[in-house]
C-alpha positions in Angstrom: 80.6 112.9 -41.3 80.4 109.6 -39.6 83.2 106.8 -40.0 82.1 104.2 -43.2 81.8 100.7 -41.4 82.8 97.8 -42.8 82.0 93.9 -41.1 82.9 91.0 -42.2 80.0 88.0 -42.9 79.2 85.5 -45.2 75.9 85.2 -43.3 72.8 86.3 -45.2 70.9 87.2 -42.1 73.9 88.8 -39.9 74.2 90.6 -43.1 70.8 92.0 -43.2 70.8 92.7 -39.2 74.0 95.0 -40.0 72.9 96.3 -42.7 69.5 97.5 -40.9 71.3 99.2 -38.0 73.6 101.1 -40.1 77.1 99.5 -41.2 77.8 101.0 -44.6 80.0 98.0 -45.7 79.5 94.3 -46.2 82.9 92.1 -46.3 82.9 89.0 -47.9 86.5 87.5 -47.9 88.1 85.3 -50.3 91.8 85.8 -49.2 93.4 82.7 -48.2 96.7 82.7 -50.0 99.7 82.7 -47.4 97.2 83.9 -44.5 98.1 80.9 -42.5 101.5 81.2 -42.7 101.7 85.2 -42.2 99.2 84.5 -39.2 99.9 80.6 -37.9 99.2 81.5 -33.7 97.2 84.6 -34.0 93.6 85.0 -32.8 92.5 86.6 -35.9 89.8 86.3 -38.4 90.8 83.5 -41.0 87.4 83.4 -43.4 86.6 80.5 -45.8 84.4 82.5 -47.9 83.2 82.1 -51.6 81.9 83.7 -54.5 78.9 82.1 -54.0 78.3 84.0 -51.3 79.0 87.6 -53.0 76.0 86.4 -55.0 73.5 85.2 -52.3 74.2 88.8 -50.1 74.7 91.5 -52.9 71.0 91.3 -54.2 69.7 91.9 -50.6 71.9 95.1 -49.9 69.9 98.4 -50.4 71.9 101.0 -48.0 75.0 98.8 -47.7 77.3 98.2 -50.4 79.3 94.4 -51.4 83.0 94.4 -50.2 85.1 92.0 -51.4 88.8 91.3 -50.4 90.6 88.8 -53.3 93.7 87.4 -52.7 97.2 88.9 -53.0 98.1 89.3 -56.8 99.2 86.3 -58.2 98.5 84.3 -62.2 94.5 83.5 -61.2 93.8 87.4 -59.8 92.1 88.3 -63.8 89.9 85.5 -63.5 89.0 86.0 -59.5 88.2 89.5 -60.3 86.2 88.8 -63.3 84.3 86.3 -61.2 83.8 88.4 -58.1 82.8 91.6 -59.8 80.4 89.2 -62.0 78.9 87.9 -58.9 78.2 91.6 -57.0 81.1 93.1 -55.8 80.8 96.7 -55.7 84.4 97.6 -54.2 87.5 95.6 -54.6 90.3 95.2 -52.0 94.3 93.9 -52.7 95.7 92.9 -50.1 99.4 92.2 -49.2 100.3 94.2 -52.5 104.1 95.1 -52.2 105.1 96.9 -55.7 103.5 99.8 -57.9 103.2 97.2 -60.8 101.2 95.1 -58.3 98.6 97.7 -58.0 98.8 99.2 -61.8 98.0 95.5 -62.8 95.0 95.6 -59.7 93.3 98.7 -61.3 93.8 97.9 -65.0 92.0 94.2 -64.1 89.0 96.1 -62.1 89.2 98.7 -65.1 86.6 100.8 -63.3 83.9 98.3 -63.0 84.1 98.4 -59.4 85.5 100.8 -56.7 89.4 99.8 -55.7 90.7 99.4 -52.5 94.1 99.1 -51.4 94.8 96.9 -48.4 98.6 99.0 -47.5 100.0 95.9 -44.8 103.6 95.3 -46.0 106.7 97.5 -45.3 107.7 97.5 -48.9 103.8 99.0 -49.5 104.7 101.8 -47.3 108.1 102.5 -49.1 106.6 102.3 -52.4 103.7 104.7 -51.3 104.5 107.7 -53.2 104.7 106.1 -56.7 101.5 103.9 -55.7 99.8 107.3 -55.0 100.7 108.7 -58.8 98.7 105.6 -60.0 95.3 106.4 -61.4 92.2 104.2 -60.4 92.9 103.5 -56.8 89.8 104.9 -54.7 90.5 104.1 -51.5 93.7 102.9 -49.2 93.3 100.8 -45.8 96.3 100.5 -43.5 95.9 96.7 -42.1 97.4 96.9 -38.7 97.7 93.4 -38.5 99.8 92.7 -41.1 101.9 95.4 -40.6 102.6 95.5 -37.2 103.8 91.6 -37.9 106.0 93.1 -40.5 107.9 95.5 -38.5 107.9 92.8 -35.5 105.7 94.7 -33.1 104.3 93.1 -30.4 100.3 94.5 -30.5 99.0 96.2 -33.9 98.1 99.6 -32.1 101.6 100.6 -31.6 102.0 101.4 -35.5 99.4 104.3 -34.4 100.9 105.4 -31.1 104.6 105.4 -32.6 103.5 108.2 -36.0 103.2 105.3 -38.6 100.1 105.5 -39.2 100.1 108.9 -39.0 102.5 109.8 -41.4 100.4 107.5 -44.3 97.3 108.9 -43.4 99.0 112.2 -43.7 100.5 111.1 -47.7 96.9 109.8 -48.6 95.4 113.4 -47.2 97.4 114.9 -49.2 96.8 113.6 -52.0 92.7 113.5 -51.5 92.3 109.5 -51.5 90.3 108.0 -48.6 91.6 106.2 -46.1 91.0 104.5 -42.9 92.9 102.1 -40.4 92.1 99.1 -38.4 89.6 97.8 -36.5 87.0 98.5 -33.9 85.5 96.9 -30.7 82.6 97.9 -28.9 82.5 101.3 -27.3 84.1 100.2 -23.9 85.5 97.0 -24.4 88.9 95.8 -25.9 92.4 96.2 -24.7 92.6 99.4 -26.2 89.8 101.6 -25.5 87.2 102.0 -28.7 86.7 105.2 -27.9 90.4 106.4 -27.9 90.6 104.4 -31.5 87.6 106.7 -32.7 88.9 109.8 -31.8 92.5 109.2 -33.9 90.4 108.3 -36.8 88.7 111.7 -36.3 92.2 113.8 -35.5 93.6 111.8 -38.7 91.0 112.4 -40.8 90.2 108.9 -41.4 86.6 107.9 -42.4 86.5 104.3 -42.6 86.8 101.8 -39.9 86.4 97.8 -39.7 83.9 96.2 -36.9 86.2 93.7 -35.4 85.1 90.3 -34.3 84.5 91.5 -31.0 81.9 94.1 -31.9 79.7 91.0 -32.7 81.1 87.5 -32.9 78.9 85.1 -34.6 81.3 82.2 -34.4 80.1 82.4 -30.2 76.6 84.9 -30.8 74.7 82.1 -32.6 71.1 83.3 -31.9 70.3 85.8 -34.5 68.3 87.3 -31.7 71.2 88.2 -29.5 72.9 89.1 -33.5 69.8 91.8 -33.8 70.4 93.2 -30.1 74.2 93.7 -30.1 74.5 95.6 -33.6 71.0 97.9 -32.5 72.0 98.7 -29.0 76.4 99.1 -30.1 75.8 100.7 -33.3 73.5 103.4 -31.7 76.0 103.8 -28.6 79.3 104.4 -31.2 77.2 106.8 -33.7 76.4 109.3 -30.5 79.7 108.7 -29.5 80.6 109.9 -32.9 78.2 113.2 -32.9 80.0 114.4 -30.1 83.5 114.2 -31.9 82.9 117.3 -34.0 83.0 119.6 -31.4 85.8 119.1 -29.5 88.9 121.1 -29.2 92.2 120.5 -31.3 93.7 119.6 -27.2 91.3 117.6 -26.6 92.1 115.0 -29.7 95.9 116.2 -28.5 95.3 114.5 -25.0 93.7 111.6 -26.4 96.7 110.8 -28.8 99.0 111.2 -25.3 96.6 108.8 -23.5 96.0 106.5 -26.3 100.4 106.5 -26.5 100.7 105.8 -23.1 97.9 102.7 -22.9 99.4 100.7 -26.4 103.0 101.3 -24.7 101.6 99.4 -21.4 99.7 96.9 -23.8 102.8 95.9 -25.6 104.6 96.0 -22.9 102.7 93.8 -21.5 102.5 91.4 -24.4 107.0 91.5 -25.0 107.1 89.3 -21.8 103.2 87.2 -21.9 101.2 88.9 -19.7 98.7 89.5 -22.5 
């Protein structure tokens, strides 16, 4: 089965265009709540999205479904999720959620009007796991490498899946038959970090959801909807028959590409511990 992708627009026709060639997942994000301060020098996506917007997409989504991140719990969370489910929303992400109370109050809000989604990015989200996962009503768990790497004070987000982290979540989530995926991908031979090598962990972890980073297609610097239409067709085609011929490889091949992948994020954060990166 192929990975669900999810990108992240508030962009009617980007939305469409993505849509059309495939990405399962349309993000519209409201969080802003302590972003700035968790992120203050980062090169990461900050979105000023509204509800507005869940309402101008989710009517023109036929293949894709409406994702919408809220912010972190806090006294307005009832009324954002009234508003955003209201307005389209067909799954629900919490981000930045640190107690099992936190997410208990999360799923009794959405009380099954949407699908939930559990943005895990905190250290206390990863020792509260187990009791999270005896919940009822969570559908899905992502693990936010950005977030958490900045939480255990790792130098590049990609080392929480070189050093077993990640693998050890995926492995509780597995378990206990919830859906899952982890952070974000490029385009297939571009980034730091090899797509590719990303792709094939999700595969050996048994991950099947993914997030198209801003440098699969970045519309803040891709203006022309043009150039939008010819980087999802020609990229999305290149990663799905990357992906058919995952299925047939041997358990030492995925072995060798964990020991590869290892060996790359160790030189990458290496790299970045004295600013070379």
């Amino acid at each position: 089965m192929s990975l669900k992708l999810m990108f992240i627009t508030n962009d009617l026709p980007v939305a469409l265009i993505a849509q059309k060639y495939g990405v399962d997942r349309i993000w519209v994000d409201l969080e802003i709540l302590g972003k700035e301060a968790r992120q203050p020098n980062m090169d990461t996506v900050k979105s000023f999205h509204s509800v507005s917007d869940i309402a101008k997409i989710a009517p023109y989504l036929t293949t894709s479904e409406m994702l919408v991140r809220v912010n972190p719990w806090h006294d307005g969370s009832m009324e954002e999720i009234n508003s955003v489910i209201a307005a389209g929303a067909e799954l629900v992400m919490l981000p930045m959620w640190k107690s099992p109370d936190e997410v208990k109050e999360f799923v009794d809000a959405v009380h099954k009007r949407a699908k939930t989604i559990l943005l895990l990015e905190t250290k206390e989200a990863v020792e509260c796991l187990d009791s999270v996962l005896a919940i009822d009503g969570v559908d899905e768990v992502h693990i936010g490498l950005n977030d958490l790497h900045l939480a255990y004070h790792l130098s590049f987000m990609f080392e929480l899946l070189a050093d077993g982290t990640v693998e050890k979540i995926c492995g509780k989530l597995c378990r206990k038959g919830i859906p899952y995926g982890f952070g974000g991908i490029a385009r297939l031979g571009e980034g730091l970090l090899p797509a590719e090598r990303i792709i094939m962990e999700h595969y050996r972890l048994g991950s099947t959801r993914a997030i198209l980073s801003r440098s699969f297609c970045n519309t803040s610097v891709v203006s022309a909807i043009e150039d939008v239409e010819n980087i999802f067709r020609d990229n999305m085609q290149m990663l799905r028959e990357f992906e058919a011929s995952l299925p047939g490889l041997s358990d030492e091949a995925y072995l060798q590409n964990k020991a590869e992948l290892k060996s790359c994020v160790e030189r990458i954060a290496d790299r970045k511990k004295v600013g070379c990166v």
